[in-house]
N, C-alpha and C positions, 0 to 999 in steps of 0.2 A: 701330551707331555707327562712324563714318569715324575712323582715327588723323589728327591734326592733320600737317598737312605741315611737315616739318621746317625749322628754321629756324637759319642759319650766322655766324657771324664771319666777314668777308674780311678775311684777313689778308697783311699782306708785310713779312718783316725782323722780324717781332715789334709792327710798328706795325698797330691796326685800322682798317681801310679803312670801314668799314659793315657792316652788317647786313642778311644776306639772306633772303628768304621762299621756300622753293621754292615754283615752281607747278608746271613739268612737267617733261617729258622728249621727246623724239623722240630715240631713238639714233642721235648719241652725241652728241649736244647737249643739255643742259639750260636751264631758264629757271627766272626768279627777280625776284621784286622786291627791287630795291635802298633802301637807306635809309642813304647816305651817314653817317659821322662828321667832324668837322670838321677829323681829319688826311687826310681826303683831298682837302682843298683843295690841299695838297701838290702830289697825283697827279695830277688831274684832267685838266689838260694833254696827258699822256701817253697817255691813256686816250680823250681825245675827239680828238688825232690820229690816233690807227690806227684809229679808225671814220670819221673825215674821208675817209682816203685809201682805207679799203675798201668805203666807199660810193659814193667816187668814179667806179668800177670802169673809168679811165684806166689803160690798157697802161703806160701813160707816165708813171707814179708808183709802177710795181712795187717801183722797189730803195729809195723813201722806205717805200712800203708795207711791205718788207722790213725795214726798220730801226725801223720803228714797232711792229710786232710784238715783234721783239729786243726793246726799251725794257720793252714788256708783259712777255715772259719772263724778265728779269730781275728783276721786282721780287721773283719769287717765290715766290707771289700759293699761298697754303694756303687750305683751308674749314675751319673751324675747329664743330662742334657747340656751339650755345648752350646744349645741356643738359648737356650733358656734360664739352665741352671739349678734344672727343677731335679730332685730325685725321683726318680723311674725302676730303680730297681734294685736290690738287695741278693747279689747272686747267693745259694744253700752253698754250689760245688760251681770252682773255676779252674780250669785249666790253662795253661800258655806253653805254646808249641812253638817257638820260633816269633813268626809274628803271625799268629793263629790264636786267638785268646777263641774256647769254647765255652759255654754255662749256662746252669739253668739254674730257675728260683723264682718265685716270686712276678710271674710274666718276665724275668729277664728287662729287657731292652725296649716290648714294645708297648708298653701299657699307657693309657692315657694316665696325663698328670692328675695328680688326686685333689679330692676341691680343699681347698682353704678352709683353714680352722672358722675363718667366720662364716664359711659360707655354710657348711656342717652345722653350726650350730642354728642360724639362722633356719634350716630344715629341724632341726631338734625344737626348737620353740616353736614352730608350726605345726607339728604335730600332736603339741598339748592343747592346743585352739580349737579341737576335729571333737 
């Protein structure tokens, strides 16, 4: 039996963007189907400019293309686990194509959960014992 592919909150600022399905990966990009929430009506804008102008792939809308991205990095734009609730990942560069969300960053999607602040420190004082 196959594990179910895991499935995200995109989140930005604490507000939920939608809901992501992964499907794959090709390093260091991953894929996902998108399934909008109705605060991203907000976003959207945003998000279908910097794929306007990097589909465009005009020389000659590099420094809008450059500020459209900015706009993306700002928001940011966390992966949030549906099961857990745990953050997983901090995409650099996200794209959304219909319902195609792409991105990489930071392992993206599939990274194990990071240990807890006590558990960390609890290795940090063991250390000083050696």
């Amino acid at each position: 039996m196959t594990n179910p592919k895991p499935t995200f909150i995109l989140r930005s600022k604490g507000k939920s963007l939608g809901r992501v399905e992964f499907i794959d990966d090709n390093w260091p990009w991953n894929r996902g189907r998108f399934y909008p929430s109705e605060e991203f009506g907000a976003f959207a804008s945003i998000f279908a400019e910097a794929v306007r102008l990097h589909d465009a792939k005009d020389p000659d809308v590099r420094m809008e293309l450059q500020r459209a991205m900015r706009a993306v990095v700002k928001l940011e734009l966390q992966f949030i686990r549906e099961d857990s609730g745990i953050l997983v990942g901090e995409p650099d560069l996200l794209w959304i194509r219909g319902d195609v969300v792409t991105w990489r960053g930071h392992s993206g999607a599939c990274r194990q959960p990071a240990r807890s602040e006590e558990h960390t420190s609890e290795l940090q004082s063991l250390a000083y014992l050696v």
